[in-house]
Phi, psi and omega in degrees: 000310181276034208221327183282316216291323195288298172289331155307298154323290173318341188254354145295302190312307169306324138323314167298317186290343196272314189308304329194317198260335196277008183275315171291303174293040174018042179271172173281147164296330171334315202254332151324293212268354194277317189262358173270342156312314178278346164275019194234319174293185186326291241299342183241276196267322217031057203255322175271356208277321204300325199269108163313295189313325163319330169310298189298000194247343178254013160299305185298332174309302209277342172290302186323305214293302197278339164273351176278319182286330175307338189274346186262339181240082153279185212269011190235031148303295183294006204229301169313311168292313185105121207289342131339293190302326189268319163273304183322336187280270187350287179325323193250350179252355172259335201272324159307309171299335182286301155344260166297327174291332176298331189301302178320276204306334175295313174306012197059036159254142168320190174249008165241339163323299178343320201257010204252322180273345171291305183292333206282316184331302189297331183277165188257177151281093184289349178287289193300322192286309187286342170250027171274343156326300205290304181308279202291007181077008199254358189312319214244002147273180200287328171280344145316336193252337167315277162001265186313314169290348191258352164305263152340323188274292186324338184268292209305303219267308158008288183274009186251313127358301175305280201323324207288308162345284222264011165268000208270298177307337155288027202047247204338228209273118174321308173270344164272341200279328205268345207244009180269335179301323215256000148316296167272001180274312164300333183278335181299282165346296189279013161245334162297318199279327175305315173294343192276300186317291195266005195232311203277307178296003167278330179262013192262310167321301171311326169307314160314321197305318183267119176296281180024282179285312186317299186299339163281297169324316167288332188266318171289297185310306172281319178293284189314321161300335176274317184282323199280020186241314186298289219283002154271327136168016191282196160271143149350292165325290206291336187274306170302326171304276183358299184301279176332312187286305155006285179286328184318338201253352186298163186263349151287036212289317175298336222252297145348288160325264170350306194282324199246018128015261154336302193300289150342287175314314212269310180285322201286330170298344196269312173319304184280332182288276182326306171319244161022308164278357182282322201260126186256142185283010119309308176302336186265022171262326192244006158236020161299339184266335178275353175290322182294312201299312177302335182261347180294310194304292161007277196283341180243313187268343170305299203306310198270006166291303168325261158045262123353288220262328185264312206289347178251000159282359192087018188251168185275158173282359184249009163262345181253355161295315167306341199248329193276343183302315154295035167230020180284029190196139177273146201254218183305292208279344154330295162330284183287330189293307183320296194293299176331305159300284177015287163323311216244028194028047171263313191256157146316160167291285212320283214306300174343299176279276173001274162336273183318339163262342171277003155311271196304316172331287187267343175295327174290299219272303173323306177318327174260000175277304206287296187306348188224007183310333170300304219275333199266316193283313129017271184337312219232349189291283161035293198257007185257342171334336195253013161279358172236092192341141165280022176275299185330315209259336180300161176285097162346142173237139164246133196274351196209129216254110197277132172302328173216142166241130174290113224232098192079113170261097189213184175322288161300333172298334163336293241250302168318318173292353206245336169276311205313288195328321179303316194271003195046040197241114157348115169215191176214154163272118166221123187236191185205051178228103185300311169332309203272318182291312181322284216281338159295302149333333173268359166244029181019085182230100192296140182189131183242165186256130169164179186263135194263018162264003210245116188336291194309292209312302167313318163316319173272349168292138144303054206296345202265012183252326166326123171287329188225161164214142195243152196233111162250052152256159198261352175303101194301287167343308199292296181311312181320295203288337196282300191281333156324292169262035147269326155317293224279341189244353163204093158325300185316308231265145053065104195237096187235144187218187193204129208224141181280303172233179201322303166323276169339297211290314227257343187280299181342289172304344162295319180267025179078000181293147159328327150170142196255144172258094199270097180322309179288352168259316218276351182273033179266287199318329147335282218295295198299326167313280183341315169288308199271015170259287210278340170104204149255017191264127190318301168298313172326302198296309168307310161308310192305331184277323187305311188275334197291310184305315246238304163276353165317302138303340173277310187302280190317337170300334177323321196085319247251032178267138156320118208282131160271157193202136195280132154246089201288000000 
C-alpha cells in the first residue's frame, strides 16, 4: 500500500514539472498531463503502467468529468444556444465526419476504424475552449456564445455515440443487442426522473442544510447512477452524464458543480496520463503521418466549413472567422470515445495513439489560434470576404441621419434604448447578429446589420452628423477603432464605450473616449447611490423593487436571461 502510495505521489510530482512548462508556453493543461504520461510510460521510464490504481482513478475522472457537463444540459439549453449553433453544429458534424472518413478509408484503414475516426474528428474541447472564452473576456460576445452552443450540440451528439457504443459492446445480435440496450437504458431513465421528481425534490433541501452532506450526496448520487447503467449492461460513461442531466434542473446546480470540480481536476490526470502511457515508439512511427494529415484536416478544414455554413447563414466573416477558430482542435469526448472503442475491442491500441497525437497537435496549435484570433483576423480578413454573403458587403442606405448610434444590442444596449426613446433622441441600430436585426426590424426599430470593423459599413454611417455614439461590445480592439475613427471624423461627438477591465477603461480614455462603462463595477455604485438617497427608509427600497421587477420581466419576455455558463 505504502509503495502505491509513494509511486502515485511521483507521478503527481512529474505532472507537476510538465504542467509547470505547459504554463509558460500558455498551453492547456491537458497536454500536460498527456506528455507526462508518455515520459512516464514504455516510451521513456516505463514507470506508470505498472500502477493498477491508475485505471481505476482514471474511471473516476471521467465519470466526474461526464457528470459536471450532465449538469450544464438542462432542458432550457437548447433554447439558449440559439438556432446558427444547432444547423451551423449539425452541419459541421456531418460535413467532417464525411471528410474525415473518406480521408480515413484513403489511409487504409478499415471501415469501422474509419467511421470511429471520422466521428471523434468533429467533436471540439468543451473544457479548453470555454476556458480560453473566459481568459480572453469573451463568453458574452456573440461568436462566443455561438461557440458554446456548437459546444452543445456537440456534447449532445456525443452522448448518442456513447449510447451506441456501449449498445455495440454487448454483443450479440446487432439490433436486438441495440433495441435491448435502449429498453433498459429508458426504463432505468423513467425511473431515475420519477425518483428525481417526486423523491430527490422533497430531500435536496435537507441536503443543502449541510455542505457535506450535499457533497456526499452529489458523489452517491453520480457514482450510484453510473454503476446501476454498468450493471444493465450500459456504459460508465452514459450513467454519469445522466446522473448530471437529473441534477441540471436542481436550484443547487451550481453549488454542486463547485464542489466537485476539484475532484474532477485531480482524477481526469489519470485519464490523460494512460492515454499518453499507452503510446509506444512503434506505434508512433506508423501514425505520424495520418496524425499530420488529420490535424491539417482539423486545423484548416473544421474552420473552413464552419464559415462556409455561418457566412450562408448571414453572419460577418469576423463572426464565423472567430467561432470556427474554436473548433480547431479535438477534446475530451474525442478522447473517451476513442478509449473507449479501444476498450470493447473494435479498434486497434494503434488508432488510441494516433487520436492522442492528433490531440497534442491541434490542441496545441489551436490554443494560440484561439488566444490571438483578433490579431490573425486583422492579417486575413482581406481574404475572408468570399465566407460573406454578398448582401452583407453592399453599402448600407440609411433613409434618416440618426442623432445617436448604437453599436451592439445586447442587454445593456436594451436599456440604453429605451432611455434614448425618453429623450427622444433620434437613433440607429447596428448589430452584427442577423437574428437579433430581424427581431428589431420587426418591432420597426431602425437597425442595419454588419460588422463596425469593417470599412464599406463605417464609410456608410454618418459619422461626421452624430451627436453620440454609444459601442456596448465588449471588445477592447474593437471599441479602440470605433472611438479612433469617430475622433477622426466628427471630434464633437460624445463617444461612450464598454471596457471588461480597469486597464481596457482607462487606455480607452487615453483614445478620447468620452466616457467608458465598466458593468462590473457599476452595480456596487448602483448599490452606494442607492444607499445614500433612501437611506433606511423601507418604502424608497419598495419602489426600487417594484420598478427592478417590473424590468426584469419585461427583459425575460425578451429572451435575455442569463445563460449559466462554467467557467472551468
Amino acid at each position: 500500500m505504502a509503495g502505491v502510495f509513494v509511486q502515485i505521489s511521483l507521478v503527481i510530482l512529474v505532472v507537476l514539472g510538465v504542467s509547470l512548462v505547459m504554463r509558460i508556453l500558455r498551453q492547456p493543461l491537458i497536454i500536460g498531463y498527456i506528455l507526462s504520461g508518455i515520459i512516464l510510460g514504455p516510451f521513456f521510464l516505463g514507470f506508470l503502467p505498472g500502477i493498477e490504481a491508475i485505471d481505476v482513478f482514471s474511471e473516476f475522472g471521467i465519470a466526474f468529468l461526464l457528470f459536471i457537463m450532465g449538469l450544464y444540459l438542462s432542458p432550457k439549453v437548447i433554447k439558449e444556444v440559439g438556432k446558427v449553433s444547432v444547423i451551423a453544429g449539425l452541419g459541421q458534424i456531418f460535413l467532417t465526419a464525411l471528410i474525415g472518413y473518406l480521408i480515413s478509408i484513403l489511409l487504409s484503414f478499415s471501415i469501422i476504424t474509419s467511421l470511429y475516426i471520422a466521428i471523434v474528428l468533429t467533436f471540439s474541447s468543451t473544457i479548453i475552449i470555454l476556458k480560453l472564452l473566459s481568459d480572453k473576456n469573451d463568453l458574452e460576445n456573440l461568436y462566443g456564445k455561438i461557440s458554446i452552443g456548437f459546444l452543445l450540440v456537440q456534447d449532445f451528439i456525443a452522448i448518442i455515440v456513447l449510447i451506441f457504443i456501449s449498445s455495440l459492446s454487448s454483443g450479440g445480435d446487432f439490433f436486438s443487442s441495440i433495441g435491448l440496450t435502449l429498453l433498459k437504458g429508458t426504463a432505468l431513465v423513467l425511473i431515475l426522473v420519477l425518483i428525481s421528481v417526486y423523491v430527490l425534490s422533497r430531500f435536496q433541501n435537507f441536503f443543502a442544510k449541510s455542505q457535506e452532506l450535499l457533497f456526499v450526496f452529489s458523489i452517491a448520487w453520480g457514482l450510484g447512477i453510473a454503476s446501476a447503467f454498468y450493471y444493465i449492461g450500459l456504459s460508465i460513461e452514459i450513467g454519469a452524464l445522466v446522473a448530471g442531466v437529473l441534477l441540471s434542473v436542481s436550484p443547487y446546480q451550481l453549488e454542486i458543480s463547485s464542489k466537485l470540480k476539484p475532484l474532477r481536476d485531480f482524477f481526469i490526470i489519470y485519464f490523460f496520463l494512460l492515454l499518453g502511457a499507452q503510446m509506444t515508439i512503434n506505434n508512433i512511427n506508423t501514425v505520424i503521418v495520418p496524425a499530420v494529415v488529420l490535424s491539417i484536416l482539423i486545423l484548416i478544414g473544421k474552420p473552413f466549413i464552419v464559415m462556409s455554413l455561418m457566412g450562408f447563414s448571414g453572419f460577418t466573416k469576423k463572426t464565423s472567422f472567430l467561432t470556427a477558430l474554436t473548433t480547431t482542435q479535438i477534446g475530451e469526448f474525442s478522447l473517451i470515445i476513442i478509449a473507449l472503442g479501444a476498450k470493447v475491442g473494435h479498434i486497434p491500441n494503434e488508432i488510441l495513439s494516433l487520436i492522442t497525437l492528433t490531440s497534442l497537435f491541434t490542441i496545441a496549435i489551436s490554443t494560440y489560434l484561439v488566444l490571438y484570433s483578433n490579431k490573425l483576423y486583422f492579417k486575413f480578413s482581406r481574404y475572408l470576404s468570399i465566407f460573406e454573403k454578398k448582401e452583407v458587403r453592399e453599402k448600407i442606405e440609411i433613409k434618416e441621419d440618426p442623432d445617436v448610434i448604437l453599436l451592439g444590442y445586447n442587454r445593456i444596449g436594451f436599456g440604453i434604448l429605451n432611455s434614448l426613446k425618453k429623450i427622444k433622441k433620434s437613433y440607429l441600430v447596428v448589430d452584427f447578429n442577423p437574428e437579433t436585426i430581424a427581431d428589431l426590424n420587426k418591432l420597426k426599430i431602425p437597425a442595419i446589420y454588419g460588422d463596425v470593423e469593417d470599412d464599406a459599413l463605417i464609410k456608410s454611417l454618418p459619422l461626421d452628423k452624430i451627436k453620440m455614439a454609444i459601442s456596448t461590445i465588449p471588445d477592447f480592439e474593437t471599441n479602440k477603432f470605433i472611438v479612433e475613427t469617430i475622433k477622426r471624423v466628427n471630434p464633437k461627438a460624445i463617444v461612450i464605450l464598454r471596457a471588461h477591465t480597469i486597464e481596457d477603461a482607462l487606455n480607452l480614455y487615453k483614445k478620447k473616449a468620452d466616457y467608458v462603462l465598466t458593468p462590473y463595477f457599476l452595480g456596487g455604485e448602483y448599490l452606494a447611490n442607492m444607499l445614500s438617497e433612501e437611506k433606511t427608509d423601507e418604502h424608497g427600497y419598495k419602489k426600487e423593487k417594484e420598478k427592478h421587477i417590473k424590468m426584469l420581466f419585461e427583459r425575460l419576455k425578451k429572451g435575455q436571461e442569463h445563460p449559466d455558463v462554467e467557467k472551468n
